[in-house]
N, CA, C and O atoms as a GROMACS GRO file, in nm:
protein
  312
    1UNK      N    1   2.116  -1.056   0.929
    1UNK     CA    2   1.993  -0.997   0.880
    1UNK      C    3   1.938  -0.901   0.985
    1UNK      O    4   1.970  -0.894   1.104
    2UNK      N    5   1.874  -0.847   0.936
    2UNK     CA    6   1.837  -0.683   1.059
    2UNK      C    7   1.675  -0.710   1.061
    2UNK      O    8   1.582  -0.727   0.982
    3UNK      N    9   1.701  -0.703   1.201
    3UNK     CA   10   1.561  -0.733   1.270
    3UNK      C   11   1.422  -0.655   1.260
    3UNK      O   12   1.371  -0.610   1.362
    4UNK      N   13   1.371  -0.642   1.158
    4UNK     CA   14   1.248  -0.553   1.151
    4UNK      C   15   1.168  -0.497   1.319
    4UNK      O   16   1.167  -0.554   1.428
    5UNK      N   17   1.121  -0.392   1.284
    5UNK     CA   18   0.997  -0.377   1.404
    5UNK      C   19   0.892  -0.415   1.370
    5UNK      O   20   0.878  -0.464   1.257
    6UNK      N   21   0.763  -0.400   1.476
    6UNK     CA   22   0.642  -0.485   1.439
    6UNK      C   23   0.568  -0.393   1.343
    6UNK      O   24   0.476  -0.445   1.280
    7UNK      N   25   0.603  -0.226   1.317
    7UNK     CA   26   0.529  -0.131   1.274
    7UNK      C   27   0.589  -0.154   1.104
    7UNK      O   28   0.512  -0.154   1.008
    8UNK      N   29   0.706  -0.168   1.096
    8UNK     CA   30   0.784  -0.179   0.978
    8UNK      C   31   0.751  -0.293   0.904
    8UNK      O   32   0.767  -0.292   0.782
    9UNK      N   33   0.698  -0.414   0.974
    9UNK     CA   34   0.645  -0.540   0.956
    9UNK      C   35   0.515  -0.522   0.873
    9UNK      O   36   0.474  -0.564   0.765
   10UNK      N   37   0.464  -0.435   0.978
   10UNK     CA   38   0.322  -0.426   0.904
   10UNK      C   39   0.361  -0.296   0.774
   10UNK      O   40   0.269  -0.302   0.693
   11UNK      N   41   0.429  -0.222   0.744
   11UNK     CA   42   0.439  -0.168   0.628
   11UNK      C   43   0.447  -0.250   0.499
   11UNK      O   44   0.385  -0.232   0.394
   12UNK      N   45   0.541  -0.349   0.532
   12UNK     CA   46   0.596  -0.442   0.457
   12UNK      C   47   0.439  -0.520   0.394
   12UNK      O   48   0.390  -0.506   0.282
   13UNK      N   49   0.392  -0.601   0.506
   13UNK     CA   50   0.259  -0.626   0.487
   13UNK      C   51   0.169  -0.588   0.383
   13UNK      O   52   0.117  -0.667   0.305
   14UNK      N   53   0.152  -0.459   0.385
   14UNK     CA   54   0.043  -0.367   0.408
   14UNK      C   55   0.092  -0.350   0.197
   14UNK      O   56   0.007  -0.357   0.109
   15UNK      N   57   0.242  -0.331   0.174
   15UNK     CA   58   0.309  -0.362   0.011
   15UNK      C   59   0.268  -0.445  -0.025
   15UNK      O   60   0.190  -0.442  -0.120
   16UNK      N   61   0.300  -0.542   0.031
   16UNK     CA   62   0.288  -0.671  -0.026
   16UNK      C   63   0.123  -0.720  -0.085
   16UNK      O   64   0.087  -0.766  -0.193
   17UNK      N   65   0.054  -0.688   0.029
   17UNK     CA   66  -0.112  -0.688  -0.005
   17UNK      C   67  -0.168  -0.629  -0.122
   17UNK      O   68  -0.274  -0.663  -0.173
   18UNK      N   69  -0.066  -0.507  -0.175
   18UNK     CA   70  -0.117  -0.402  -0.234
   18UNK      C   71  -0.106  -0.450  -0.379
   18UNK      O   72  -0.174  -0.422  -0.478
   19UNK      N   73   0.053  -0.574  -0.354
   19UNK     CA   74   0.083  -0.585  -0.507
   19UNK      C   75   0.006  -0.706  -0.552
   19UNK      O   76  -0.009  -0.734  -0.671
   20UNK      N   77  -0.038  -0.768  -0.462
   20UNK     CA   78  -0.110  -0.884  -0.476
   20UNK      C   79  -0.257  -0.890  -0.541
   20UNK      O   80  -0.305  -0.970  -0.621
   21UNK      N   81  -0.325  -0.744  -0.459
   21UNK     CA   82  -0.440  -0.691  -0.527
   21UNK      C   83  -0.403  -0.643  -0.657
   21UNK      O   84  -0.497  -0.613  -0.730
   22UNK      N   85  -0.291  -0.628  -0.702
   22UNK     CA   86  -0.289  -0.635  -0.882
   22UNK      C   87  -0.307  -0.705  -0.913
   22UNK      O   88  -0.408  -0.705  -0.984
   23UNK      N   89  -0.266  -0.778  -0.902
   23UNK     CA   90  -0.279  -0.922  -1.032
   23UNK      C   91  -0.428  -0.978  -1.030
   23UNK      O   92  -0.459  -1.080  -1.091
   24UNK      N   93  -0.516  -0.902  -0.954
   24UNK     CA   94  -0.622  -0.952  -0.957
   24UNK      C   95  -0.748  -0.842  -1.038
   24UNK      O   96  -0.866  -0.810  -1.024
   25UNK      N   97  -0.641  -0.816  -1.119
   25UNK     CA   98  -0.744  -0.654  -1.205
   25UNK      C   99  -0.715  -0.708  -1.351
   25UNK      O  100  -0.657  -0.808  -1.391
   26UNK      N  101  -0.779  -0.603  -1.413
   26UNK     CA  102  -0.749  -0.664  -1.549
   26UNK      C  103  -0.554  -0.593  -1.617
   26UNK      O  104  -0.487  -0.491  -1.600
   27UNK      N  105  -0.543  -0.686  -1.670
   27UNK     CA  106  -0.391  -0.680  -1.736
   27UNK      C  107  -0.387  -0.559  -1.847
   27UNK      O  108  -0.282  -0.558  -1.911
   28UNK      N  109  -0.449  -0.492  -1.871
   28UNK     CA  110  -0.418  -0.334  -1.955
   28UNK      C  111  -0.388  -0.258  -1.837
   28UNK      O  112  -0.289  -0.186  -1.837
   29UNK      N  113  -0.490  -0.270  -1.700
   29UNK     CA  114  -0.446  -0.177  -1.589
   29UNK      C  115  -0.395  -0.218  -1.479
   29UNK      O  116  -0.423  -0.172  -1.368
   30UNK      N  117  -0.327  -0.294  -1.499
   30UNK     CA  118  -0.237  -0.329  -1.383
   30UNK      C  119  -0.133  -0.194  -1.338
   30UNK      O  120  -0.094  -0.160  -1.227
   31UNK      N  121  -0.110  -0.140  -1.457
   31UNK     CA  122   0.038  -0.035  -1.422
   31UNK      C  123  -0.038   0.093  -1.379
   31UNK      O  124  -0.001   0.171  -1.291
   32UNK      N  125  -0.119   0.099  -1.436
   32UNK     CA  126  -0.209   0.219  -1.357
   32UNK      C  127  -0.202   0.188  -1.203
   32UNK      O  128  -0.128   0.245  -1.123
   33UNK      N  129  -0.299   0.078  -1.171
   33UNK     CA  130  -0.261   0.036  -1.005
   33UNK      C  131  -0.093   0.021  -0.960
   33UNK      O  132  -0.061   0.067  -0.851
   34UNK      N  133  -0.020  -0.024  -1.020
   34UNK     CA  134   0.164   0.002  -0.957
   34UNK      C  135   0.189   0.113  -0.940
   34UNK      O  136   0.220   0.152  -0.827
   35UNK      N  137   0.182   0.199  -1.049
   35UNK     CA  138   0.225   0.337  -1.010
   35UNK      C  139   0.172   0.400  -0.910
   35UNK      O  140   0.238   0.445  -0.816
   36UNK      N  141   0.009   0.412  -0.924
   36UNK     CA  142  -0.057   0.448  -0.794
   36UNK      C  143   0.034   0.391  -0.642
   36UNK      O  144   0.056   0.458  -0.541
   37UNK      N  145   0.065   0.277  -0.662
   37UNK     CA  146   0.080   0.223  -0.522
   37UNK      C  147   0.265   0.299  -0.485
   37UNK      O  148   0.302   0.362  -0.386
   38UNK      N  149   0.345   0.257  -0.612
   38UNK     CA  150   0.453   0.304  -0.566
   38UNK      C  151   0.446   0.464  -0.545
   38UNK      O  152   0.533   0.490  -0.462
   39UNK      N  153   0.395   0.558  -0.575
   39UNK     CA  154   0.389   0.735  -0.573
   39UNK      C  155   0.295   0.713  -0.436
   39UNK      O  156   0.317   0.809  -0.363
   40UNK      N  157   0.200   0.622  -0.376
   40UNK     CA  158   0.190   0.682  -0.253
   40UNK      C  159   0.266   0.624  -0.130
   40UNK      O  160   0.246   0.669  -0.017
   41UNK      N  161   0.334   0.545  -0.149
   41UNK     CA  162   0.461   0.489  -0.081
   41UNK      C  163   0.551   0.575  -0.077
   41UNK      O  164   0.586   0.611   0.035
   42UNK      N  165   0.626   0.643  -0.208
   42UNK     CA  166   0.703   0.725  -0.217
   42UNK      C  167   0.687   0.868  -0.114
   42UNK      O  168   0.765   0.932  -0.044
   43UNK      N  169   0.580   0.876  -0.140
   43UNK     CA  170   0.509   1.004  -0.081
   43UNK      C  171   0.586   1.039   0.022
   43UNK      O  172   0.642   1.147   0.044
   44UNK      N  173   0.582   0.857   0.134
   44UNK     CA  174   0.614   0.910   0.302
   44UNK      C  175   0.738   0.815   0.311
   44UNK      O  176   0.746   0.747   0.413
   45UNK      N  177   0.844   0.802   0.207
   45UNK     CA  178   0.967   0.755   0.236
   45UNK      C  179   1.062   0.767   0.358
   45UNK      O  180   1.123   0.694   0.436
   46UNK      N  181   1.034   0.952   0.322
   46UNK     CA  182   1.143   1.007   0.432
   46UNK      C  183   1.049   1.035   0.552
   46UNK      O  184   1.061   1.155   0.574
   47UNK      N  185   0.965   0.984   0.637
   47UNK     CA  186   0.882   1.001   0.729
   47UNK      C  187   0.956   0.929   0.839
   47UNK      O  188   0.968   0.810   0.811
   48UNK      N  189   1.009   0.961   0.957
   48UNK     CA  190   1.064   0.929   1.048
   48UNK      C  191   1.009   0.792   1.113
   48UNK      O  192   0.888   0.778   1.127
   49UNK      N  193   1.077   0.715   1.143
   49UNK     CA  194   1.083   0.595   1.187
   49UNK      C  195   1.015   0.597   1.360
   49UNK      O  196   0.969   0.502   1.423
   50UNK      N  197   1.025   0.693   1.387
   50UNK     CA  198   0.943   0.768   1.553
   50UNK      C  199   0.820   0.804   1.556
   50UNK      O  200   0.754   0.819   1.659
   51UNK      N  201   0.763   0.827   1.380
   51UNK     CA  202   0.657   0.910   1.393
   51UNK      C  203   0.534   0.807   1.401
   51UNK      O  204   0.447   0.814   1.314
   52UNK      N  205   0.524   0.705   1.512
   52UNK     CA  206   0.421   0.608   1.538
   52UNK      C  207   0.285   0.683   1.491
   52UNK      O  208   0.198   0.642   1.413
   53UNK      N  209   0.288   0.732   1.520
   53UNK     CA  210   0.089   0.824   1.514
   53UNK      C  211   0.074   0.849   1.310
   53UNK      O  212  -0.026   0.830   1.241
   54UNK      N  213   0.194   0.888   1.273
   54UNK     CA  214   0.146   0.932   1.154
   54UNK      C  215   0.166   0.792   1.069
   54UNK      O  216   0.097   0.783   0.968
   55UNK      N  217   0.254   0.681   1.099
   55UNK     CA  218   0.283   0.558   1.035
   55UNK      C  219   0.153   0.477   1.062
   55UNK      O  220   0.109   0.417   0.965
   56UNK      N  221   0.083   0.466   1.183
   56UNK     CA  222  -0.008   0.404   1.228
   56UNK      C  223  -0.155   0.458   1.174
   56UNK      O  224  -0.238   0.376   1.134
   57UNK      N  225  -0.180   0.581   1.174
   57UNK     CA  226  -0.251   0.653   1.058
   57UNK      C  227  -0.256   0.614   0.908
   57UNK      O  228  -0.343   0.568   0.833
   58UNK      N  229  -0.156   0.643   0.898
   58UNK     CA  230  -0.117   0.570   0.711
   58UNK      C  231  -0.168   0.426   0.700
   58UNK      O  232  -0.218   0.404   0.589
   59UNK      N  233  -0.170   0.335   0.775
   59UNK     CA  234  -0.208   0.207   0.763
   59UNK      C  235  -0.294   0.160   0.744
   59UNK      O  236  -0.328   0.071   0.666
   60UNK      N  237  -0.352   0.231   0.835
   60UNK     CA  238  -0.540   0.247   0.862
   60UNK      C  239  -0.647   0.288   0.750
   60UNK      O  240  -0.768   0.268   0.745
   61UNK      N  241  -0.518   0.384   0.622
   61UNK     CA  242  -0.630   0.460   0.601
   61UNK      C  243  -0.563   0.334   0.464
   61UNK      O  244  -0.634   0.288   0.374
   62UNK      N  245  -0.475   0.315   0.478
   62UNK     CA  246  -0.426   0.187   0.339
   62UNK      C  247  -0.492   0.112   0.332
   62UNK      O  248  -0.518   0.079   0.216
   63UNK      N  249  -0.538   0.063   0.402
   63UNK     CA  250  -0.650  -0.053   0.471
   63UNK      C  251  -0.760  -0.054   0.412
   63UNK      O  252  -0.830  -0.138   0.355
   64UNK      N  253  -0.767   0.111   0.449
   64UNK     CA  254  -0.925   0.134   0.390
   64UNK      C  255  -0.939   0.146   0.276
   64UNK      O  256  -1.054   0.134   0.232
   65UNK      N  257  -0.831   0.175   0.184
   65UNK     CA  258  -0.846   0.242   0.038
   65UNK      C  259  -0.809   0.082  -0.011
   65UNK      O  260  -0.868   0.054  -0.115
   66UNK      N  261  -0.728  -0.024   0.038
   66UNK     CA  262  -0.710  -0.137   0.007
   66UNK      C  263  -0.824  -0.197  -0.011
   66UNK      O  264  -0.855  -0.229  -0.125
   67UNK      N  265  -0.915  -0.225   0.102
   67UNK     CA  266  -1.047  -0.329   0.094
   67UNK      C  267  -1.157  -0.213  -0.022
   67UNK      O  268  -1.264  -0.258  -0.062
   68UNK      N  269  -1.110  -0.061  -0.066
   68UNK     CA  270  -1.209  -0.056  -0.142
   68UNK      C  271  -1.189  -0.076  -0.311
   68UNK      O  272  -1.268  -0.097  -0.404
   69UNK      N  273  -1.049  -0.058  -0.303
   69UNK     CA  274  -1.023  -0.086  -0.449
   69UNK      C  275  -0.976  -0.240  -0.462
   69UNK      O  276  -0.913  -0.247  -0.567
   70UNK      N  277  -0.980  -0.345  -0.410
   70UNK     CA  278  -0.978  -0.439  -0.358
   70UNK      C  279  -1.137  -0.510  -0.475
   70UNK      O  280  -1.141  -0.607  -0.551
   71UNK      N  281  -1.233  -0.419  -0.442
   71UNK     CA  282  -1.370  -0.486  -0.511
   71UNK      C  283  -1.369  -0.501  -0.672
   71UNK      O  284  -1.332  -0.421  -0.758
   72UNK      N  285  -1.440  -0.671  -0.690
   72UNK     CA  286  -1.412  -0.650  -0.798
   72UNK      C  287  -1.504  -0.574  -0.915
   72UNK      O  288  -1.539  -0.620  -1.023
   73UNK      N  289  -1.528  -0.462  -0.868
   73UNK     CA  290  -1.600  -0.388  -0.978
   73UNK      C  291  -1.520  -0.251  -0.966
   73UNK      O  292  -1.573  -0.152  -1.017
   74UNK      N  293  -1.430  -0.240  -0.920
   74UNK     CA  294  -1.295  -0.118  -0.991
   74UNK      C  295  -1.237  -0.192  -1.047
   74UNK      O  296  -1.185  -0.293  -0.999
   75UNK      N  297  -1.233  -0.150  -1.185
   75UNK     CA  298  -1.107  -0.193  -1.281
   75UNK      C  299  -1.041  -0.145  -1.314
   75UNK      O  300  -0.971  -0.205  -1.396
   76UNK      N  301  -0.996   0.016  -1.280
   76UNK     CA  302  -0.902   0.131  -1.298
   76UNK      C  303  -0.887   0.202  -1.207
   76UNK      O  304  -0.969   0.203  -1.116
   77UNK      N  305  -0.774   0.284  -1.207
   77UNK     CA  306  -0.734   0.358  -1.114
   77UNK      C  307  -0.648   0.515  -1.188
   77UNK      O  308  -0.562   0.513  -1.276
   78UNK      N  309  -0.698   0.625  -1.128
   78UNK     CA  310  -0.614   0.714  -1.166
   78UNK      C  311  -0.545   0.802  -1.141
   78UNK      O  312  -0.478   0.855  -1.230
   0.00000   0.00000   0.00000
């Protein structure tokens, strides 16, 4: 098995949180929130594995857009 880094760890994380905050929306818009999440994942696929500043950036700001759509008074996303 191949040893993750601690930055790749927290990407992983950072998915996982994201899909979890679905299931906690209502079930007509759940796929609205997936797609959202997979197209901005997609976004920075090919983003270099070196580029600490811009991966560590991205996290921060996931974070932030996480704890706000996170509340339960968004029930859509677009």
């Amino acid at each position: 098995m191949v040893r993750l880094s601690g930055l790749q760890r927290d990407v992983l994380h950072s998915y996982r949180q994201w899909v979890r905050m679905v299931y906690t929306k209502p079930i007509e818009n759940r796929l609205h929130f997936l797609k959202y999440i997979h197209s901005e994942f997609d976004k920075y696929r090919d983003l270099k594995r070196k580029d600490f500043t811009t991966i560590e950036y991205l996290l921060r700001m996931g974070k932030r857009k996480l704890q706000m759509l996170s509340q339960p008074n968004v029930k859509d996303i677009h």
